[in-house]
Structure formats: C-alpha cells, structure tokens
N, C-alpha and C positions, 0 to 999 in steps of 0.2 A: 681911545680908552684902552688900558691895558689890561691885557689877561687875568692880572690878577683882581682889576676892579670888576670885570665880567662874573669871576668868579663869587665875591664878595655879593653878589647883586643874585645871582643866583640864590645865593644860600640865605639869603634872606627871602628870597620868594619861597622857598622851603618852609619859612618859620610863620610868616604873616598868615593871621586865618583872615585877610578883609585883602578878597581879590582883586578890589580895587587899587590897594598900595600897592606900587609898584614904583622904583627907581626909574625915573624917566630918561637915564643915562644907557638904556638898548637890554635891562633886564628882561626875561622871556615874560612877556604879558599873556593873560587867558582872553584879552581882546584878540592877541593875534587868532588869524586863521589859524584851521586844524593843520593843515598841509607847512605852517611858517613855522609854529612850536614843533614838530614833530623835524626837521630838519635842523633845528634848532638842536633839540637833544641831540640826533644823531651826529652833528657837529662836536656836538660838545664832547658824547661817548666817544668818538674816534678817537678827539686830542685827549681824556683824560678820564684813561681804567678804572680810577680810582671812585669814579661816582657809583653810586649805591641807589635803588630806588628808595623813592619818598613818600611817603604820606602824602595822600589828596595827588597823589601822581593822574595825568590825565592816560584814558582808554591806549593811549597808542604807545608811552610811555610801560605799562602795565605787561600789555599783548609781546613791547621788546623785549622785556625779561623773565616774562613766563616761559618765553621758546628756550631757554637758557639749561643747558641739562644741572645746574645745580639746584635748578628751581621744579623742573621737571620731573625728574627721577624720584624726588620723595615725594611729588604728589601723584604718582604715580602707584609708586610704594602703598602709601599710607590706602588707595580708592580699591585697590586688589585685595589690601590686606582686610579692609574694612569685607568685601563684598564676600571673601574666601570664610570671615568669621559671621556672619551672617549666614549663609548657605550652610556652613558648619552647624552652626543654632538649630538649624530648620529640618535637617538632616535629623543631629540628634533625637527631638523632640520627635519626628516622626516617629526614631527606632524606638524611642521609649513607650509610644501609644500603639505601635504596632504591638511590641515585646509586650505589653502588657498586662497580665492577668485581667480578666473579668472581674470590676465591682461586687462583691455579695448582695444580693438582693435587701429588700428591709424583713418578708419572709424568712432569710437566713440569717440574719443577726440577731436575733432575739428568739425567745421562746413563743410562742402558739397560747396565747393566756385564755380558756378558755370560762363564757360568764353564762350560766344557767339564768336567765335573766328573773323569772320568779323568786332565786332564792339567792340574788347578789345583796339587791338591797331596798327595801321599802319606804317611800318619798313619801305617800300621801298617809300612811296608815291604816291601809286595806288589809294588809296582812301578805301581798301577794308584793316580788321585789316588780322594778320598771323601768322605764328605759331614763328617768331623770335621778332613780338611785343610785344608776349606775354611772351617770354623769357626776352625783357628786361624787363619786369613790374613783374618778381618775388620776387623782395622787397617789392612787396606790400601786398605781399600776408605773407611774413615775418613781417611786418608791424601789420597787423591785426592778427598775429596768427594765423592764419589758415593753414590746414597739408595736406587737401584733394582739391585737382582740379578737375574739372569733365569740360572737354571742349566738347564742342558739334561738330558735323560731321564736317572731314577736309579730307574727302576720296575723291577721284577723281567725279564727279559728273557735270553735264548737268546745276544744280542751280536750275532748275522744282522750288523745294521743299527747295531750298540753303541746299544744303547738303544730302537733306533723302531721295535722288535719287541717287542710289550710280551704277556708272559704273563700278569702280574696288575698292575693297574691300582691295587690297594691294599694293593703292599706293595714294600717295598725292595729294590734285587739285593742280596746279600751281598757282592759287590765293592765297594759304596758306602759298608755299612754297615746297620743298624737302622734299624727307626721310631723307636725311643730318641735313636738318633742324629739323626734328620730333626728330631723335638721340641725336641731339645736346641738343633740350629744355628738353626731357626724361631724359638726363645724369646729367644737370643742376638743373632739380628740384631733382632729386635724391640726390644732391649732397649737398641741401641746406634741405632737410630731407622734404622735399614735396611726397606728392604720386599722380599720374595722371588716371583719372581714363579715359575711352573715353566713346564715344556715339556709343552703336551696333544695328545695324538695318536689323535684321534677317527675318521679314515680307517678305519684295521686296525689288528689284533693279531697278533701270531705264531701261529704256526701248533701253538704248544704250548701256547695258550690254552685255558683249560679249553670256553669256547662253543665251541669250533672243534671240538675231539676231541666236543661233544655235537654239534653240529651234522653232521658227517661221518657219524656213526650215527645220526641220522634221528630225535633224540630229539623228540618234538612239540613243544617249547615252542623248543629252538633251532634246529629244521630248516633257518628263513627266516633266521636272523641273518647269513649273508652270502649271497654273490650265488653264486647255481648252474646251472647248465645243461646242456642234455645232449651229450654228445660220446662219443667212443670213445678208446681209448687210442692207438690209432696215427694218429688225426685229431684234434690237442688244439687244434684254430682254431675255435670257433663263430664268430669274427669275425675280421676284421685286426686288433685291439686292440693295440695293443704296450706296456711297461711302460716307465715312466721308468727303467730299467738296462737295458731294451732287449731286442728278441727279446714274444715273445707274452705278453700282460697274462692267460693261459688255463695251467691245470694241470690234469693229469686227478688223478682220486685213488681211487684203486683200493678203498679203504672205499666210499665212495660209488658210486661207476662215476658220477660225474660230474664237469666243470669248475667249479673257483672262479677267480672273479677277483682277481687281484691287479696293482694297478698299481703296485707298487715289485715287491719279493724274493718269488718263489715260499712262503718261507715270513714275507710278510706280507699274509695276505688280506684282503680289503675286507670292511668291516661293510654290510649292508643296510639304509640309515636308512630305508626304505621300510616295513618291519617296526617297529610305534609301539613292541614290545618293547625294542628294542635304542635306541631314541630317548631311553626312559627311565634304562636302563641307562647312560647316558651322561652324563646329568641327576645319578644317584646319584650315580655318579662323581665328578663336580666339587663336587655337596655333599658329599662325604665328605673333601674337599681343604681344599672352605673352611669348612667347622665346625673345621678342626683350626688356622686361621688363615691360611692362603695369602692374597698379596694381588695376586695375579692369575694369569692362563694367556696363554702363549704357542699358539696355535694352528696347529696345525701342518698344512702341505698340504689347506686348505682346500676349492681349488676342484674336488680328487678326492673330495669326501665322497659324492658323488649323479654318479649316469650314467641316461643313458637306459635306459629297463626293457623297448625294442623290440630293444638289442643289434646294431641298424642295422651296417655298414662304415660307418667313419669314411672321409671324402674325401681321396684324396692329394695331396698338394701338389704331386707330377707326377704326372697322369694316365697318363703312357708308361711308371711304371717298374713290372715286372712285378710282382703281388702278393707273389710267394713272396720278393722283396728288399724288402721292407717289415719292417726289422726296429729300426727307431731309433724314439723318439717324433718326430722331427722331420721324419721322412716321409709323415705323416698332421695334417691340421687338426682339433683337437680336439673336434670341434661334439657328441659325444655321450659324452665320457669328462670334459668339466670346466664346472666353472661351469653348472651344472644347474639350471632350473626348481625353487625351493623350499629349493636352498642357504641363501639370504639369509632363510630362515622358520629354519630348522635352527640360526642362526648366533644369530636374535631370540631366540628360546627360551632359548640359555644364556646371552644379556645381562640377559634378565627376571631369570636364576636366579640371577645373578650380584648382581642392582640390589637382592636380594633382603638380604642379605648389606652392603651398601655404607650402608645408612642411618644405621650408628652411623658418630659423628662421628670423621674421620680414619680412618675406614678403608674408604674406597672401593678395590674390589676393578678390576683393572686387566686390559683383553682387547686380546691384538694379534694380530692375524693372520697367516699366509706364504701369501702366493701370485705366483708368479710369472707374470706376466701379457707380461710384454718390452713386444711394442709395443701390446698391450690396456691403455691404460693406465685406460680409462674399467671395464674391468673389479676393476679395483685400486681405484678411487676407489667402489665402490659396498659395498666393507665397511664405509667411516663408516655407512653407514648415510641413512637421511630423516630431514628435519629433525622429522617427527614419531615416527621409530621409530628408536632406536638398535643400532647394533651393535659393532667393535670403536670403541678410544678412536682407535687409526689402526691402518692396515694397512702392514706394512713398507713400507718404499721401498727397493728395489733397485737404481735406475737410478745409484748412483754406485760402482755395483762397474765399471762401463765406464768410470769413469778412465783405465783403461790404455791403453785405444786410440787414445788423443787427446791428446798436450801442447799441450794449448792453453787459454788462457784462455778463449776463444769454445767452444771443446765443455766445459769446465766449467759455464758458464752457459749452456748448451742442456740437460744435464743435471738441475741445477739447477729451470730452469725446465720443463721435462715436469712436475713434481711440483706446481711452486706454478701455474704456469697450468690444470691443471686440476681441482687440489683443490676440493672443494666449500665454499662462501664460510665462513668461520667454523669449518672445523677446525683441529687442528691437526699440524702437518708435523714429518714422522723423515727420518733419515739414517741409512743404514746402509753401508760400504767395505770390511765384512769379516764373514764370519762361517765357522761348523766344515766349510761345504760348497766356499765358494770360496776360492782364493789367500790368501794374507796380501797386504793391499796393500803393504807394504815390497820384496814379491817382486816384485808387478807391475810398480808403477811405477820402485825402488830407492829407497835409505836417503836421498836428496837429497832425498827429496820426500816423508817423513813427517811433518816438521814441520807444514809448509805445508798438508799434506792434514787434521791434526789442528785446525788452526788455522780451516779451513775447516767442519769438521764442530761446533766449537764458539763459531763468534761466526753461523754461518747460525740462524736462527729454528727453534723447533722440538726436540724431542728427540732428540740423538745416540747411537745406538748403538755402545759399544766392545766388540772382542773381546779378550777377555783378553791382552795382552804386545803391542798396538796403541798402549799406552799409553808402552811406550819401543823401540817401534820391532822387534820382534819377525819373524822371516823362515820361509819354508816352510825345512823339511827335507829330504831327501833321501830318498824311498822306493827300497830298492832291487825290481830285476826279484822275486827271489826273495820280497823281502815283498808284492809287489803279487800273486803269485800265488797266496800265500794267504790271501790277504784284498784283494779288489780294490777294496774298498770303504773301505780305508787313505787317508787323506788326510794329506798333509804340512802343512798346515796349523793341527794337532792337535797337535802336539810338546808336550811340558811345558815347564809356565811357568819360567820362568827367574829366580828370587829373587834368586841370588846367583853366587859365582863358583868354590863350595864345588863339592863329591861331585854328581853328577847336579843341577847347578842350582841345587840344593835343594831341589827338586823333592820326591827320596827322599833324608832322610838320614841313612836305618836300613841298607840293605843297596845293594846297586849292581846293580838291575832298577830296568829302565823299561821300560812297554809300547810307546813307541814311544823311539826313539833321540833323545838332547837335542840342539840344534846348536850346531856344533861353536864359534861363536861367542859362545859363553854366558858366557863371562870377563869379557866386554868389554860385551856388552847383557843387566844385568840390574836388576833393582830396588834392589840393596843400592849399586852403584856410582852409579846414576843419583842416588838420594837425594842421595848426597856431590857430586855435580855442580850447580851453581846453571845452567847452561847445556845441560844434559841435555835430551832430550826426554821425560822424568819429568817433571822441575823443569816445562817449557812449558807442558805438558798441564794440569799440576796448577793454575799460576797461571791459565791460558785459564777450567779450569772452576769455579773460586773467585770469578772476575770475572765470569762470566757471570750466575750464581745473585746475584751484589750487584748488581749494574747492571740497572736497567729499563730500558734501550734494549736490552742484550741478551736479557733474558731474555723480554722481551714487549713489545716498541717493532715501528715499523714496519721490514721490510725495502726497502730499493730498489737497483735496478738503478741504477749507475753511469758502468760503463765493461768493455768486452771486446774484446780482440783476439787475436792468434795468442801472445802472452805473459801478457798478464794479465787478470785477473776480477776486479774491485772492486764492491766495492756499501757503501750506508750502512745503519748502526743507530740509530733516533730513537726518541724518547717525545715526543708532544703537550706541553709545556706545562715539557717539562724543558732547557734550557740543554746541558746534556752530550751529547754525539752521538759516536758512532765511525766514522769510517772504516775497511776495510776491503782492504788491496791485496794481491795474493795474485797471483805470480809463478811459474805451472805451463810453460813453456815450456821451449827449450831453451840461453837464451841472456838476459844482464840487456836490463833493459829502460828507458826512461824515458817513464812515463804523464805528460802532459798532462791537467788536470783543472781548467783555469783557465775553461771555458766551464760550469762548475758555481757559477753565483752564489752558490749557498746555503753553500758552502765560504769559510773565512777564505781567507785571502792565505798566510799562515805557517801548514802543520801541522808541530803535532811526535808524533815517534812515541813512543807508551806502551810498545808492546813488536816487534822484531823476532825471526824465528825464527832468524837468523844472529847477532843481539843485539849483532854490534857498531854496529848501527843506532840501539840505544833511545837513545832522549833525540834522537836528532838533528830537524835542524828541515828543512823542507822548501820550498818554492816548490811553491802547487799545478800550477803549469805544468811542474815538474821534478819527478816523483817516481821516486826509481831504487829499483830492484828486483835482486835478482841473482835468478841460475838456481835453482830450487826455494825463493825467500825471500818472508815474510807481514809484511805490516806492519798494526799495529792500532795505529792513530793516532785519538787520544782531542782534540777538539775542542768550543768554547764557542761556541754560537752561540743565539740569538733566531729567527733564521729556520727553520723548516722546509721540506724539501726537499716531502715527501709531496701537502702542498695540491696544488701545482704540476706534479706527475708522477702523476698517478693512475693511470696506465697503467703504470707500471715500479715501484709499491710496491706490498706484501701486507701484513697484519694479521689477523691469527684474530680478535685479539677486542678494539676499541680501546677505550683508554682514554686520560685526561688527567692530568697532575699540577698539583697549585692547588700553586705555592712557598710561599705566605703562612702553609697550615697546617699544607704536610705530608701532603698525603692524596693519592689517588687515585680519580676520580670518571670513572663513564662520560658520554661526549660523543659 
C-alpha cells in the first residue's frame, strides 16, 4: 500500500464518528492495542510535520501535543492570568470592606418619632389614644419617613404619673389595650421596616406594685428592694431630701412604721439597686421586652437610680434659708440624691444585656437615656460611655428646649455648640425642642418660627427628635384651674393629635370623649389639610427629612460653624471627596436680615436656594455678600464646589465618624 493510500485512510478515520468503519487496507483501528496506535502516530508524526491534532484524538495522541510549547505556553498564560485576576478580586474586595466606613445605624437615619400613646389616637372610643390607634396611623409615619418610634409608658399602671408608675412591668394597662395588641403593632411596624423603641423606667414602681405591698410587710426576699428608714409618723424627714414635685423625697407608711424614699410621687417609690435582687429583676425585665422583639429602651430618669446609702443633708444652695423652707428640688445641690458612684456600672450591665440581643444582623437593639443635667453638661456626656465600655448609643440632649429665651442667632449657636463642643470625639449627637414634660415649641417661641426651628433640627448633624404634631406645627392647650386641680400633673402639652378637621381631630371618631380637651385650632393645623398644602409645614418637614436621609453631606458629612449674630445662625454641610455642599441660613431673630458671607472663600460667588421656609425664596439666587433673610425664615442653599471648607477650619467643624467619597466608583472609604 502506498503512502499516499495510508494517508487517505487516515484522514478518513478523522472524519467517521462510527468507530467501527474503518479501511481494512492497515488504516489505524481503535481495536488496535493502546501500545500499536500510539506507535502508529508516532510513525506517522516523524514522517509527516504536517499533521495536526484531531478531534476524538485518543489519550496518548492528546498528552503528545500538550507537551508541545505552542500548546503549553498559552495554557499556561491563560491558568496564572486567570488565578493573578482572581487573587486580584479578592484583594480588592478586602480593601474595600476593610476601607470602609461604618453602615449608619437605623437610629441614625431617621428622626426619633416620638407617640404620647394616650393622645395619638382613639381605636375603641374611650376618649383615651392605644396601642391599635397607633397601629392604624403607621402610614403616617411611612408618610413622613421616619424609621424610629419611641412610644411612651403603656405598662399596666394606677395613671399617678399616666404611666411612670408602673404596677407590672410585664403586662399592658387595659386603657392601651392587650399584649395581643402590643404583638400585633410590634409585628406590623416590623413589617412596614419601622423600629419601636419603649419608655423603661427603672428608678420606681407604683406603689401598687406587687414588690412594694411585699416589701412594706417585711417579706424576706423583698424587705431590701427599696429604700427604708426609720422615722416616726409625725417626723417623716430623715433628711432634707426633697422630690422632683416638691416638698419631702420621705413617706411614713404605717404597714411598715417606716420611711420609703421616693424622689417623684409619694406613690412612686424608688427601687434599691443596692439589693443585686432587684438588679436582676431589672435585667429579667428588659429580656422579657427584648425576646418579644423590642428594638430599643428609652431610659428614663437615670441619674436618680442610686443615692447615697449614708442619707447625708444634701447642701443648700442658700446656706441662710431656713431648713423647714426647703421644699423645691432647686433649693438643695444634688451631691447625694443624683448621679451616684456605680450609676454608670448599673447603665453597662443593661448595654452587655442588651449587645446580647444586637448580634443578629439588623437588629441592633437601641439605649438612650434622660437626664437632666442643665449646666453639668459633662455629666450628660458621660452616658456614651468609654471608648472601651459602652453605654447609651447618646443621651438626650436638652439644651434646645431654651430656645425661647433668646431670639437670636448667636444663642442659637451657643446652644448648639454646649452639645457638639463637648461631646466626646466620635459619637454621635441628638436634638430634641419638645417633648410630653415641656412646652410645645410652637407655644414658646410662636407659629413664625416653626419652620425654621424644624429646618434647624433637620439639616444640624446627628439624630432629631420630633414630638408628635411638631411636625405641622401643633400648640399647648389650655388647662383650666379646675382641671389642674385634679390632676396637677395635666400638661397642655399632651392634647390629641390633630389628623384632621373632622369630630375631635380625629383623634376619636366613635364618640365625642377626649381625655384632654382638642385645640380649639384643629381645623386649620392638621395632617389631612397640611398634606393638600405643598407649602404647609407638613409638606417642609417631610421634604427636609427625605433629603437628609438621600444626601451624605447631610446625613453624615461634616458640620461647620459659619456665621452668627443677633439674627442669624449659618453653618455648612460637606462630604470629603463629594462636589455637593449645603448651606445653611436660618433667620431666628426679630426682624430680616442681610448675612454677608463673601469672606467665605470656599463658597461660589452666586448661591441659589433649594428650598426656603417662606418658599417664595426657592430657586432664587443670591450674592454671597447679600443673603436676605426675613423674620423667622431658613434657607438651604445647595451648592458645587471642589473646595472644602473643613481642612481649613478645624476649629469650627465636627464629624463623628469621617469618611471620603472616591466619584470614579461610587464608594465610600475611610480617610
């Protein structure tokens, strides 16, 4: 046979898929052995360069021309290249999660919405609100954007105090409603991506508390659980002590024949954290909150949890005025009734309990504190906690309930700054201008300046607290003499919320009870009218807090100091590495103004305004040498610039926690 019929027989074994055909003229059969085809090829490769591997080529055929460096060298290439871009990936992705800025919490995305639960909203038509009123009004709070709830006390309770007399700690008043009902609003705002935070009030219990009636009879496990002493009945002073409502912190109690302490209401005595019983009992407590889902505590009157155990006179703040006229808390310095040796142990314990709870992903559980410190402000700043031992996430900030005392842009930012000049480096800062104890700010300061006040609490750094009907501008009530005298502890402040312009508010719109009386302005300031208003203070509020949660300069960019005089308080909002910046001008005085701000290099020449609170402002453009202002108006002027202010002012900006944005990819990386 000749070479070239060899060949021919070959290349037809190439092409047949049925391995049985084969040329019975000596073509390479797959009958042959392994060892005869493979000598075969190599025959054939010797005498003729020219062949090429094939399709369906056999194992040893395959292993010939893999070793072959043209076939080597790119799959060589291609396994390193492959493995270097991979390793590459894995690399990056680290640096990026290393580089990373910290997530903001869901606490720090939103505002603190807080709900007087009595006077939200009335489900059955009792006259009193509850926790299924407030379950149907969670669109409103989808409405306005807001993520956090904070309802106030709805724990079984006497009403002493409406609420902060708590008889049982783990179960509902019937005014409110059920557990059923608590389960059902918990599952509901969970479900609509809301978080509930409650009111805990670890100080005291009412005086119909079951520890209390054991403890009064001397039972041996709860003898210790609050504070006792000996007295007589017609001498009830073991000390000067006086209670925050005034007159003697001291009750005799003729079960006992001794004194308990109470530093609110006679009937809300103080617990003994001294006794590790009642420590625990406190502990249960808040696990039995947060196994059901809670995602946080408000805590309440902190720095009365622990007193001095020697019972000492407290000092008075006038040495001349005679004992027996000692009957205010303000006539005595605190040194042995607040903020106690071991407070801040007491406060760690329920953060552990709480971190305990926080691990599953998105649901970190949320602590804020009350304590009114006024001018201790360094007492206030010691609830964050050490950079190695945490406590609350912040502790309220108070200082801008004294708004009212000042129209001025320079005591706005003296206010302002108490909080951020002394906060410790890298927390983060609250606002709060109202809540169930003090004024409505609409009252204090008037309807001219709620915008502006709104405007303030939502483009300043930091979490804002609103109290319920703050949000379009809501006013105290009128308590008459006759209602203050049976219940002194009535605040007008408390009114029911104001939905619409219907039957009581709409508040209640089964029967016509309300437990406190609606104001009389409820036509005219409610939710259902402001919606239909694009210029409303609804409408403002609602846009403030939908921009702030979108914008990184506001929501986590740096703060700085601007400009302040007897009219206006300005400051900027920046992000490292981002173009966008806002301005800030905010006209608290009694009269317009025109801010100069042309010695602000880092500012364009031309701002234009994104939104004014008087709005016939928006869009206009400005001269930063001329910025006018009228009497009670905010302007939040949205500006492009490359420069940053911050380098250059280290002294008049803050940051909790910085970061940079890279434009090229989109990310945000710490720097």
């Amino acid at each position: 046979m000749s070479l070239k019929e060899d060949s021919e027989n070959m290349e037809l074994a190439e092409c047949t898929k049925n391995p049985g055909f084969q040329d019975s003229d000596g073509g390479v059969s797959v009958e042959q052995p392994a060892e005869q085809r493979l000598s075969t090829v190599v025959r054939l490769d010797s005498e003729y360069k020219q062949l090429e591997p094939f399709a369906g080529m056999p194992k040893e055929v395959l292993l010939l021309y893999s070793s072959q460096a043209r076939y080597r060298i790119p799959r060589e290439v291609l396994f390193w290249l492959t493995l270097s871009c991979a390793l590459a990936l894995v690399a990056v992705t680290a640096t990026v999660i290393a580089l990373s800025p910290r997530c903001l919490q869901w606490w720090q995305v939103s505002p603190v919405y807080q709900v007087y639960p009595r006077s939200f909203k009335d489900s059955d038509g009792d006259g009193v609100g509850d926790l299924k009123g407030i379950q149907e009004q969670i669109h409103h709070f989808q409405y306005l954007n807001i993520k956090s709830v904070w309802i106030s006390p709805f724990y079984r309770s006497p009403m002493k105090d409406f609420g902060y007399d708590v008889e049982d700690f783990r179960d509902i008043d019937p005014r409110f409603g059920t557990m059923k009902d608590f389960d059902e609003l918990l599952a509901k705002m969970h479900s609509n991506g809301l978080k509930l935070i409650m009111d805990f009030i670890p100080n005291h219990t009412s005086d119909r508390h079951r520890w209390f009636n054991l403890s009064r009879t001397r039972d041996p496990h709860y003898e210790d659980y609050y504070v006792w002493t000996d007295c007589n009945a017609t001498s009830q002073r073991p000390n000067n002590w006086v209670s925050v409502f005034g007159n003697s912190s001291w009750t005799y109690d003729e079960v006992r024949e001794q004194c308990y302490l109470h530093q609110f209401l006679k009937e809300q005595p103080d617990l003994n954290f001294r006794n590790l019983h009642v420590r625990k009992e406190i502990i249960d407590i808040l696990v039995f909150w947060l196994k059901k889902g809670v995602d946080g505590f408000r805590m309440d009157a902190v720095k009365h949890i622990l007193e001095a155990s020697h019972l000492r006179d407290e000092p008075q703040v006038d040495p001349d005025k005679p004992p027996e006229l000692i009957i205010n808390e303000w006539d005595l310095h605190h040194d042995y009734t607040t903020t106690q040796l071991g407070l801040h142990d007491l406060l760690r314990e329920w953060r552990a309990e709480m971190n305990v709870y926080s691990r599953e992903p998105g649901r970190y559980r949320f602590m804020v504190t009350e304590s009114y410190d006024y001018n201790e402000v360094g007492k206030t700043m010691m609830y964050y906690g050490t950079p190695l031992v945490k406590e609350s996430d912040f502790p309220f900030n108070f200082y801008l309930l004294d708004l009212p005392q000042n129209s001025s842009g320079s005591w706005v930012q003296h206010l302002v700054n108490i909080w951020m000049n002394n906060m410790p480096q890298g927390q983060w800062p609250n606002w709060v201008v109202g809540n169930h104890d003090k004024p409505r700010i609409a009252t204090s300061v008037g309807q001219g300046y709620v915008r502006v006040i709104n405007m303030l609490l939502l483009t300043l750094p930091g979490t804002p607290t609103t109290y319920y009907g703050e949000e379009i501008g809501m006013e105290n009530i009128n308590i008459t003499d006759s209602q203050a005298n049976v219940n002194p502890v009535l605040d007008p402040q408390r009114a029911p919320m104001q939905w619409s312009g219907d039957v009581n508010a709409g508040f209640n719109n089964k029967t016509n009870i309300t437990w406190l009386p609606v104001h009389p302005d409820y036509k005219s300031i409610n939710v259902e009218v402001q919606k239909r208003d694009e210029r409303s203070v609804l409408a403002q509020y609602r846009f403030l807090n939908t921009l702030r949660q979108a914008e990184l300069a506001l929501s986590r960019g740096w703060f700085c100091y601007i400009h302040a005089d007897e009219n206006v308080f300005s400051f900027l909002r920046e992000f490292d590495g981002l173009r966008k910046a806002f301005l800030v001008v905010l006209n608290f005085g009694k009269e317009a103004a025109i801010t100069d701000l042309s010695s602000v290099s880092e500012l364009p020449e031309k701002l234009e305004v994104l939104m004014s609170t008087m709005q016939a402002s928006d869009g206009r453009v400005f001269h930063k040498s001329g910025i006018v202002t009228e009497e009670g108006e905010g302007l939040l002027i949205q500006y492009s610039t490359h420069t940053r202010f911050n380098p250059s002012h280290p002294g008049a900006c803050y940051i909790s926690e910085k970061a940079c944005y890279l434009e090229v990819v989109d990310i945000l990386y710490t720097c």
